[in-house]
C-alpha positions as CSV (number, residue, x, y, z in Angstrom):
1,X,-5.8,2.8,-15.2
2,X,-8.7,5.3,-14.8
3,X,-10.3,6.4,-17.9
4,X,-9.4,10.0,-17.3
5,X,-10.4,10.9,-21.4
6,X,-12.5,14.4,-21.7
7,X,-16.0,14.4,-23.4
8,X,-16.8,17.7,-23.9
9,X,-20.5,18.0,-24.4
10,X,-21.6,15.9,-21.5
11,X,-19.1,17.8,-19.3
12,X,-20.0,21.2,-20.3
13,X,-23.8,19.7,-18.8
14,X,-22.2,18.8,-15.9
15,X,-20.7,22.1,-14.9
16,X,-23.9,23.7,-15.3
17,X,-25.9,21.9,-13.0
18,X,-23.0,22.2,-10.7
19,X,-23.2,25.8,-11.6
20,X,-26.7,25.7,-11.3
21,X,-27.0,24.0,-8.1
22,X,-23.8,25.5,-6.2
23,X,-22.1,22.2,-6.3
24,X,-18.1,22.6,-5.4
25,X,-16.3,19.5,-5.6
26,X,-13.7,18.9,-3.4
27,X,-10.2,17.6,-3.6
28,X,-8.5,14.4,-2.3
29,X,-5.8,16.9,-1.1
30,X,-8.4,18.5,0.8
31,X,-9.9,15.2,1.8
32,X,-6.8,14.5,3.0
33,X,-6.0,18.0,4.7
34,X,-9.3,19.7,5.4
35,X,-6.7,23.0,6.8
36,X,-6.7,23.6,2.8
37,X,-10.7,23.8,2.8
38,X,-11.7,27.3,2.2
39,X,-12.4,29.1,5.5
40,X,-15.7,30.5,4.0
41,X,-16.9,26.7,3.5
42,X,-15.6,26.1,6.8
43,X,-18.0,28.7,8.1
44,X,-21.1,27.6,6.4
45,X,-20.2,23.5,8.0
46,X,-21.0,25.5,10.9
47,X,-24.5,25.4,10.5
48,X,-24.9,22.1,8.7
49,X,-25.6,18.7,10.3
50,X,-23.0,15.7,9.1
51,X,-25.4,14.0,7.1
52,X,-27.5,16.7,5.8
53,X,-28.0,16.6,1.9
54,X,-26.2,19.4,0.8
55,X,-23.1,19.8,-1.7
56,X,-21.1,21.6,1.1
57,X,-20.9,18.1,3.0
58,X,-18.9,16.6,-0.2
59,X,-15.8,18.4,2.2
60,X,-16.7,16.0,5.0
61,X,-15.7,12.9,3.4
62,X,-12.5,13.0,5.7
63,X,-11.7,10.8,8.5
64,X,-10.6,13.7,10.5
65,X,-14.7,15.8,10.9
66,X,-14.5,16.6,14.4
67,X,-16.9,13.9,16.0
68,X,-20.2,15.7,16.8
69,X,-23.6,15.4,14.6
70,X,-23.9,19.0,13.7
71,X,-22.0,21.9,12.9
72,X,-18.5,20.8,13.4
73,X,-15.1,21.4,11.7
74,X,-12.6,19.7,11.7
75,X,-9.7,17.7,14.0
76,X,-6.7,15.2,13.9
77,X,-8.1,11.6,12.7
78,X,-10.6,9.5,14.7
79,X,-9.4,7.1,15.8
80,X,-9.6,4.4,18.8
81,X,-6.6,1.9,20.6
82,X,-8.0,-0.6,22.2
83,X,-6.8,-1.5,25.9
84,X,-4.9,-4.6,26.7
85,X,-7.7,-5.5,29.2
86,X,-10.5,-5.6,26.4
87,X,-8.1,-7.4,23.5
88,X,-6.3,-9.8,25.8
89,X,-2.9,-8.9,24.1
90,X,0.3,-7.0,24.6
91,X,0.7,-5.5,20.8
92,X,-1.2,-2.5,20.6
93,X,-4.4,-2.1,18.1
94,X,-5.4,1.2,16.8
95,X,-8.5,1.9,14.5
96,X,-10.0,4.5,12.4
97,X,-13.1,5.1,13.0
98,X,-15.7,5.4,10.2
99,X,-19.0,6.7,12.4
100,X,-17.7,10.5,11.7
101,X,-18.4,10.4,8.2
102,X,-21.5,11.7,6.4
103,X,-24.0,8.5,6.1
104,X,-21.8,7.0,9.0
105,X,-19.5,5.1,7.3
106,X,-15.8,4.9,4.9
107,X,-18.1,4.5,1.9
108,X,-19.1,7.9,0.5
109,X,-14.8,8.1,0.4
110,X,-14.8,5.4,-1.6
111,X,-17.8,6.1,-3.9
112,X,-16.6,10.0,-4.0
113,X,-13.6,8.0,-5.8
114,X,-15.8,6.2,-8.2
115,X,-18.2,9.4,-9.2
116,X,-16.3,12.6,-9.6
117,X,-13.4,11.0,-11.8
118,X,-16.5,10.5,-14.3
119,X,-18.8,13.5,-13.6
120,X,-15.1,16.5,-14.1
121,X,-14.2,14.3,-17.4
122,X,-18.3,14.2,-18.5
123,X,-18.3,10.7,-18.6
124,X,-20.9,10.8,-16.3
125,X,-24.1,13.2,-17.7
126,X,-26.1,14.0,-14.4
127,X,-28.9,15.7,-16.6
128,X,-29.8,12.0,-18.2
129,X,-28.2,9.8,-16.5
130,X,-28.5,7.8,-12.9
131,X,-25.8,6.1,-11.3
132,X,-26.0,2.4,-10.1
133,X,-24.2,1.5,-6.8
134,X,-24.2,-2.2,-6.6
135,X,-23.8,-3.2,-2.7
136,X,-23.7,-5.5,-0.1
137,X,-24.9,-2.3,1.8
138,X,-22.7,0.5,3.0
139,X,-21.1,1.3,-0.3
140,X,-24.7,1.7,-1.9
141,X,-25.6,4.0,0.7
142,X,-22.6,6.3,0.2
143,X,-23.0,6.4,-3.5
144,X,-27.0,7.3,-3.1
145,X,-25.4,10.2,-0.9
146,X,-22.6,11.4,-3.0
147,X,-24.8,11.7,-5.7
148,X,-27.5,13.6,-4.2
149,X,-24.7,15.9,-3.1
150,X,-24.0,16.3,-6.6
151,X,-27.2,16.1,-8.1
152,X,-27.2,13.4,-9.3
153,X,-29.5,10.6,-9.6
154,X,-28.8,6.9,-8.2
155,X,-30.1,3.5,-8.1
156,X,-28.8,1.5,-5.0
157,X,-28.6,-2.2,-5.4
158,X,-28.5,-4.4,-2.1
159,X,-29.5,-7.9,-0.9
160,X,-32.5,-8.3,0.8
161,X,-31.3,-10.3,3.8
162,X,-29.4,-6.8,4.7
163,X,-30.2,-4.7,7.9
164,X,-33.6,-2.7,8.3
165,X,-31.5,0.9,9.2
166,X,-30.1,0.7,5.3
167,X,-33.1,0.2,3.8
168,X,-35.1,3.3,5.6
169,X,-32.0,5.4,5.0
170,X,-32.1,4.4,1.4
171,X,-36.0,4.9,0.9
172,X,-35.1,8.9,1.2
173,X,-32.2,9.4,-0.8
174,X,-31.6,7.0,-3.5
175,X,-34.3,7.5,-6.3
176,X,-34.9,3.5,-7.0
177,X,-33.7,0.5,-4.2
178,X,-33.7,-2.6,-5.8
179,X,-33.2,-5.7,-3.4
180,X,-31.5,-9.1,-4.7
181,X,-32.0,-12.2,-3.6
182,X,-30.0,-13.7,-0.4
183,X,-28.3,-11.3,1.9
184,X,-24.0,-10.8,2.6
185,X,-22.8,-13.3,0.4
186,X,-25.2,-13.3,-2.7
187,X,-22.9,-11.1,-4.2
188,X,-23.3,-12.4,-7.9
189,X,-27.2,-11.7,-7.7
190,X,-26.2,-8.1,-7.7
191,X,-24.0,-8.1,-10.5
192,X,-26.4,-10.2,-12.8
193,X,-28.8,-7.7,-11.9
194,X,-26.5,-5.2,-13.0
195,X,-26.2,-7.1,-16.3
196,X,-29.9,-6.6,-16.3
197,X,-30.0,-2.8,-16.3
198,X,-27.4,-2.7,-18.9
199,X,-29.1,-4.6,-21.5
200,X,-32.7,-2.7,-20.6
201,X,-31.9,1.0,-20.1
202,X,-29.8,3.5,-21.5
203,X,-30.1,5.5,-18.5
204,X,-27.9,4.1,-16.3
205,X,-24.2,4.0,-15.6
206,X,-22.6,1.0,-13.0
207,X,-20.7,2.5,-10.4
208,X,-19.6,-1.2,-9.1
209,X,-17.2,-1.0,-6.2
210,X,-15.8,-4.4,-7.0
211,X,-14.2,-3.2,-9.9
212,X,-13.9,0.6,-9.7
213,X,-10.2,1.8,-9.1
214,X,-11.5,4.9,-7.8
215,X,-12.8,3.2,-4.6
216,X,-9.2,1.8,-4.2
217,X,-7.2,5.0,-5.2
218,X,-9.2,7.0,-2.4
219,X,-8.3,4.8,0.2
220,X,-4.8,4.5,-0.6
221,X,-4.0,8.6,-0.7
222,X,-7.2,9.8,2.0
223,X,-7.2,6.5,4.1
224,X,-3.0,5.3,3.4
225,X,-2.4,9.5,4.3
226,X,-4.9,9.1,7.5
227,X,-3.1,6.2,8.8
228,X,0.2,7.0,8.4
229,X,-0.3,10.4,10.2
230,X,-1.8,8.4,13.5
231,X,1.5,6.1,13.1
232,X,3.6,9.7,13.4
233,X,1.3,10.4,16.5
234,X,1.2,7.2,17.9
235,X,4.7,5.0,17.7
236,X,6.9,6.0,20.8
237,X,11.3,5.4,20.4
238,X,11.4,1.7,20.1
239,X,8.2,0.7,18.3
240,X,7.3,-0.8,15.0
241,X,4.1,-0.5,12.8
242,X,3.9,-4.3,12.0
243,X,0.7,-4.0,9.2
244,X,-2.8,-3.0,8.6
245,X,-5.7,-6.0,8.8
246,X,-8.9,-5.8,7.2
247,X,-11.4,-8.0,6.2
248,X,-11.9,-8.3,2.4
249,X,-15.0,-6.6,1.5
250,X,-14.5,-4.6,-2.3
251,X,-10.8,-4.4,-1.3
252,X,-11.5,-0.9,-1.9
253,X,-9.6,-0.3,2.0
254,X,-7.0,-2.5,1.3
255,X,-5.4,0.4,-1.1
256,X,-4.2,1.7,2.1
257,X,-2.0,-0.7,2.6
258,X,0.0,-0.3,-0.3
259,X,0.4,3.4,0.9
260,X,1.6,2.0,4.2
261,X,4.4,0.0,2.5
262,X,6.0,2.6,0.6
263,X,6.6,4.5,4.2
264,X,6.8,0.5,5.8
265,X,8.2,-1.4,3.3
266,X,8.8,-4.3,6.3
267,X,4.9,-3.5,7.0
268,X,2.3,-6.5,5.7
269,X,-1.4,-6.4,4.7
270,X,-3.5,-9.2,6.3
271,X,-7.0,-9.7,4.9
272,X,-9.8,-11.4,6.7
273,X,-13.2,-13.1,5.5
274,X,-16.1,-15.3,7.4
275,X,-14.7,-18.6,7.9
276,X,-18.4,-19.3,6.7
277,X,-17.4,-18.7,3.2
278,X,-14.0,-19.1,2.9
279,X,-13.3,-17.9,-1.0
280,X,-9.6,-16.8,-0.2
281,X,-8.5,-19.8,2.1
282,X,-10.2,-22.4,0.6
283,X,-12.0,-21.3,-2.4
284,X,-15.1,-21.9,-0.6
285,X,-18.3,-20.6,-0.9
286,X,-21.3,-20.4,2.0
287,X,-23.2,-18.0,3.8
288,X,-22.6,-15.6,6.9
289,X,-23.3,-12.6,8.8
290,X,-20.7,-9.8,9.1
291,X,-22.5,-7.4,7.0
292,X,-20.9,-5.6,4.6
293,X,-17.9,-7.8,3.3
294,X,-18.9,-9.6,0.9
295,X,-17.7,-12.3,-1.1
296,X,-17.6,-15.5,-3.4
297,X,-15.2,-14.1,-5.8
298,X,-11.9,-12.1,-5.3
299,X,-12.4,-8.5,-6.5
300,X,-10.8,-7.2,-9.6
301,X,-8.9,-4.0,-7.5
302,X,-7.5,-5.8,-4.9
303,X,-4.2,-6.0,-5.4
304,X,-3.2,-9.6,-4.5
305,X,0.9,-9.5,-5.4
306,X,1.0,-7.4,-2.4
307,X,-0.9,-9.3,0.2
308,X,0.5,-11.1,3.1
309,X,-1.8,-13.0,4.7
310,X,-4.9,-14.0,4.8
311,X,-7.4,-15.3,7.8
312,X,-10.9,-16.2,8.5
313,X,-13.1,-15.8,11.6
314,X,-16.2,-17.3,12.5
315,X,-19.3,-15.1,12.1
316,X,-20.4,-16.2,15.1
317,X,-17.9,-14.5,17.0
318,X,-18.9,-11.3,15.5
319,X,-22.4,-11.6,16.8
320,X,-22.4,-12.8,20.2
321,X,-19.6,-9.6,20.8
322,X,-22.0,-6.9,19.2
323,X,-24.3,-8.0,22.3
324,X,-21.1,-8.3,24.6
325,X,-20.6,-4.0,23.9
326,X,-23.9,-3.0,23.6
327,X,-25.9,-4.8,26.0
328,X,-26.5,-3.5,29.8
329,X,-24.7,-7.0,30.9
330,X,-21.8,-6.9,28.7
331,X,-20.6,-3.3,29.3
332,X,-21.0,-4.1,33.1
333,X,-18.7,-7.2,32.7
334,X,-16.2,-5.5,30.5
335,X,-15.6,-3.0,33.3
336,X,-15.4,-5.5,36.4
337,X,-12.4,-7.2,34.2
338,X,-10.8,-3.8,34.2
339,X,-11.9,-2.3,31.1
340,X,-11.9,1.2,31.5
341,X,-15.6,3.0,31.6
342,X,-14.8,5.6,28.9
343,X,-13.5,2.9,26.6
344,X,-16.7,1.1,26.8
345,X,-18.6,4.0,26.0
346,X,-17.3,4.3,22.9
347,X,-17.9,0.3,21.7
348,X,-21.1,1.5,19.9
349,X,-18.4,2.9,17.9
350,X,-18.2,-0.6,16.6
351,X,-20.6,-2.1,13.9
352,X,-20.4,-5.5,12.6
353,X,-17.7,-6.0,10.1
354,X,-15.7,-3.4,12.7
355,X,-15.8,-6.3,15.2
356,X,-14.9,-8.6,12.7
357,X,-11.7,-6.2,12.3
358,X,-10.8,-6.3,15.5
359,X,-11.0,-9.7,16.4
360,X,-9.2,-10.5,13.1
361,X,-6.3,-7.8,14.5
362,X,-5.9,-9.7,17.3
363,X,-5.3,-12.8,15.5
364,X,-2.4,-11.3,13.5
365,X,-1.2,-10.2,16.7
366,X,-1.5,-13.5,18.3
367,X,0.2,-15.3,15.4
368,X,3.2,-13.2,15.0
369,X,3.5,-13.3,18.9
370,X,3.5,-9.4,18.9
371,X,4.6,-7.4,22.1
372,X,3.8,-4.1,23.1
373,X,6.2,-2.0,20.9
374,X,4.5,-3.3,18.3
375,X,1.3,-1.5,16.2
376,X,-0.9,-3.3,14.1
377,X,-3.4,-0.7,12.5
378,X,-7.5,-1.5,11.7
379,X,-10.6,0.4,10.5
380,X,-13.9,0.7,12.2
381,X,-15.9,0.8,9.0
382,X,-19.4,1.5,10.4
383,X,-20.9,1.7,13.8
384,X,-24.0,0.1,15.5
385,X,-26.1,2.9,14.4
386,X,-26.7,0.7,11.2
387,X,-27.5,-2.6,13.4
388,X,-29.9,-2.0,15.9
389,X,-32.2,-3.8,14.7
390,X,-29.9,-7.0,14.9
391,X,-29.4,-6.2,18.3
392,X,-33.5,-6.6,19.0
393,X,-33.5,-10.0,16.2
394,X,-30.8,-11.8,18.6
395,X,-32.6,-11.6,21.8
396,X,-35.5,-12.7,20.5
397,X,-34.0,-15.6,19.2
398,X,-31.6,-16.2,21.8
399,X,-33.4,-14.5,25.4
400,X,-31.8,-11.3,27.6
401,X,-28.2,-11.6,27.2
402,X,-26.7,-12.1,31.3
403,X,-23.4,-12.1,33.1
404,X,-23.0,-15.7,32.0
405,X,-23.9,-14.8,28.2
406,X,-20.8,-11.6,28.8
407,X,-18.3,-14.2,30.6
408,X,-18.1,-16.9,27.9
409,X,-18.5,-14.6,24.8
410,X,-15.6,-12.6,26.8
411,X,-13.3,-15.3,27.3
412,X,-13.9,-17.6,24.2
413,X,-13.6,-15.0,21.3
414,X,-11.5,-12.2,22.8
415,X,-8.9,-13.9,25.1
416,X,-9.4,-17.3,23.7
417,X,-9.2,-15.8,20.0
418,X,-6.7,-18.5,18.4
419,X,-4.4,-18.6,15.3
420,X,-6.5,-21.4,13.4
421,X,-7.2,-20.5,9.9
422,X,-4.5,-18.4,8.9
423,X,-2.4,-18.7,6.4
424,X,1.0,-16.7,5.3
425,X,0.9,-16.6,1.6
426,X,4.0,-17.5,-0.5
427,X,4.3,-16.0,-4.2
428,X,2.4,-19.5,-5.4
429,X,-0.3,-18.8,-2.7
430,X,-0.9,-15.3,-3.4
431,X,-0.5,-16.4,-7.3
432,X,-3.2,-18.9,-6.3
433,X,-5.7,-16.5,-4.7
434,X,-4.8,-13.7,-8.0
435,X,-6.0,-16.4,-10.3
436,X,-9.6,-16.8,-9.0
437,X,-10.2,-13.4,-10.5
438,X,-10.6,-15.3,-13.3
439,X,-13.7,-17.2,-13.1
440,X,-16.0,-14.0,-12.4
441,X,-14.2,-11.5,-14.2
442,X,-13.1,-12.6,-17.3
443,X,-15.9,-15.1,-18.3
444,X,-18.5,-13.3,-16.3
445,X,-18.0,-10.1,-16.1
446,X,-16.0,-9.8,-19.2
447,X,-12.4,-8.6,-18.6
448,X,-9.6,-9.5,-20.2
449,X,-7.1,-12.2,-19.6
450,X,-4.5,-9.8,-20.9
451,X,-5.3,-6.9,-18.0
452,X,-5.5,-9.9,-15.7
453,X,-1.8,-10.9,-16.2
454,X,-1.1,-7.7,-16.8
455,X,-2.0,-7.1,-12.6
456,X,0.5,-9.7,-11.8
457,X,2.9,-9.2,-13.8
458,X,3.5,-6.1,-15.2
459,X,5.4,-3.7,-11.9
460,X,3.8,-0.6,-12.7
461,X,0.4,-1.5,-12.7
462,X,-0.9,-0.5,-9.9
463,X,1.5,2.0,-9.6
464,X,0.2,3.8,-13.0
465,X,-3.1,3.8,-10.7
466,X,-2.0,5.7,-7.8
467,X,0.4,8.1,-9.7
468,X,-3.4,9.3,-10.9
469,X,-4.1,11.2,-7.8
470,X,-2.8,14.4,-9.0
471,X,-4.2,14.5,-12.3
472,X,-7.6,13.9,-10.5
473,X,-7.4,17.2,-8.4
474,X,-6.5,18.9,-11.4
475,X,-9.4,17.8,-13.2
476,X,-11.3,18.6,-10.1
477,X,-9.8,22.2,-10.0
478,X,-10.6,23.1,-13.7
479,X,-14.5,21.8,-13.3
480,X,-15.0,24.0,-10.1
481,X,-12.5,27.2,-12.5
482,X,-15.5,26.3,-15.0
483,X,-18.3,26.6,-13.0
484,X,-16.9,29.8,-11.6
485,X,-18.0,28.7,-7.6
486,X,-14.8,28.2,-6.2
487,X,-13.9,31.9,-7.4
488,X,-16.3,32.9,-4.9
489,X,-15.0,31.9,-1.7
């Protein structure tokens, strides 16, 4: 469970800088239902761009910010269905979209999760201490902006092979970037370079997504919530939400899925990772491109019992389709095979690992031979705001991207996307995948054996975890009573 245990002194520091610097900390009910954000902070938003540093943007971590850059409130979900002429399939596919965050992406959600259990207990000391987000890039980014929302200091972790856009970003609001060696899947440099900072500085406390339940318990109350209100929208008489699919990543996401199956129970959870490094089909190892997934070891929070399936898709195919919907040629080919010219407008929505979301949502699709009652649900984690840069790499490596470029990259990964490397897991297979935790968390990282089991076999588990919500917005409640701000609106 999350340590939820009080220390007073450090806590009575942190509710004076928040007292101090006007800091409010939302809720994850409010997260969840911005109508129960105050209407006086509602006002202020008005005025405030989405990623402005300022504590009043902590109420933006939502998926449901009305989608404009500045001064907006708040709406239903974003999200986006894909049409049958783009995916090549009958079963629908809806997404979230992530752009309409602060920073542009899920993670501040999911490093909101990991911070503000810490900082209302006083585990967490902002006055000497700085918080360490160990990343394969977003995640990093929305810790270095959560905590400058709460006045905090950070220390963002990333690979160096990572895109340009994170590292400029970073250079203005994280107080020390430190780059590893390799780039998506060099995921153990980061942790042995959180090792590092332990054993040399007394400053510093590891915020590491991999292993932080707070980055899975957000995701299954604010994202599980989020999706299940787009299924209430979305299914018509007759339709079935068949499961959510998302590449593996900190498996921080994947807690939405065990909200879903509560309300589904029949629903499944499909993960995806880079056939290039295939840990969780073949307990590979290797390197590939979809930023922000990455990999070589099954994290410790994702919850393995209750996963269905899991697939793997060439990084390649990811690529070549983030120059199919952004370049001139590729929109203008999309549209003359009948994709629609609003749709297409909105594929910037789509960054990397978002492709790699969709195209793995169309293998589910393709292997349960789905039809179109049926709703298989996605996230859009990021958008191409973070990969320009890419974008510029690829056609100087590969020349101008043309109608030919648009017709094969069209035809072999979206209509000819296959069921190859997929695999339904059995209890022995997901038993399988479970037990790989054991290699980097117990003798690396230095967990227990007995918590490991404990995970598989014990039923409340992660149960205990997710019960945890409400105590959290309790917590939550008595810092903001203590600092006396929330009195005044």
């Amino acid at each position: 469970m999350i340590d939820l245990t009080i220390h007073e002194p450090q806590l009575a520091k942190a509710v004076e800088r928040a007292r101090e610097r006007g800091i409010i900390i939302p809720t994850f009910r409010q997260h969840k239902n911005p109508d129960t954000v105050p209407a006086a902070v509602k006002g202020k938003l008005a005025n405030i761009g989405l990623w402005d540093i300022t504590p009043l943007n902590l109420f933006r971590i939502t998926w449901k910010n009305e989608p404009v850059d500045f001064g907006g409130g708040f709406n239903g979900v974003n999200y986006l269905e894909f049409p049958k002429s783009l995916t090549g399939i009958e079963a629908r596919i809806i997404a979230l979209v992530g752009k309409w965050f602060p920073t542009g992406a899920h993670k501040v959600g999911a490093t909101f999760g990991c911070l503000v259990p810490r900082l209302v207990t006083g585990q967490f000391d902002p006055t000497t201490q700085k918080a360490v987000w160990p990343s394969t890039g977003n995640y990093c980014r929305g810790g270095a902006y959560d905590a400058a929302l709460l006045s905090c200091e950070s220390v963002a972790i990333l690979p160096e092979g990572m895109s340009q856009e994170r590292f400029d970003w970073l250079a203005s609001v994280a107080g020390e970037v430190i780059k590893t060696p390799g780039s998506e899947s060099n995921v153990k440099e980061i942790f042995d370079k959180c090792w590092e900072l332990r054993e040399t500085r007394d400053d510093v406390v590891i915020f590491n997504q991999f292993d932080e339940f707070g980055n899975q318990l957000w995701h299954y109350d604010v994202t599980g919530h989020a999706m299940e209100e787009v299924l209430e929208r979305e299914l018509r008489p007759g339709d079935t939400y068949q499961g959510v699919v998302l590449t593996t990543g900190s498996a921080g996401t994947s807690g939405c899925g065990d909200y879903l199956k509560e309300t589904f129970p029949t629903s499944k959870i499909a993960i995806g990772e880079a056939l290039q490094c295939p840990t969780l089909m073949f307990n590979g190892f290797g390197a590939h491109r979809i930023e922000g997934i990455g990999d070589k070891h099954v994290p410790w929070i994702h919850n393995v019992r209750n996963t269905d399936l899991i697939m793997a898709i060439d990084d390649e195919a990811s690529v070549d389709l983030i120059r199919l919907f952004n370049e001139t040629a590729g929109c203008e080919y999309l549209a003359r095979q009948g994709v629609p010219q609003e749709f297409i407008a909105q594929l910037p929505l789509l960054g990397i690992s978002s492709v790699a979301n969709l195209l793995l949502a169309i293998k589910f699709a393709k292997y349960y031979e789905l039809g179109d009652t049926d709703v298989v649900l996605t996230v859009l984690t990021d958008s191409m705001e973070m990969y320009e840069s890419r974008l510029q790499e690829l056609t100087q490596e590969r020349g101008e991207f043309g109608d030919q470029d648009a017709a094969a990259v069209y035809h072999q990964h979206l209509l000819g996307q296959t069921i190859d490397y997929v695999e339904e897991l059995t209890y022995y297979g997901r038993k399988r995948v479970h037990n790989l935790k054991y290699y980097t968390w117990v003798e690396q990282q230095g967990k227990s054996v007995e918590e490991l089991q404990d995970q598989w076999y014990r039923p409340d588990y992660w149960t205990s975890i997710h019960k945890q919500v409400d105590e959290i917005d309790e917590l939550i409640s008595a810092f903001n009573e203590k600092t006396g701000l929330s009195r005044n609106i």
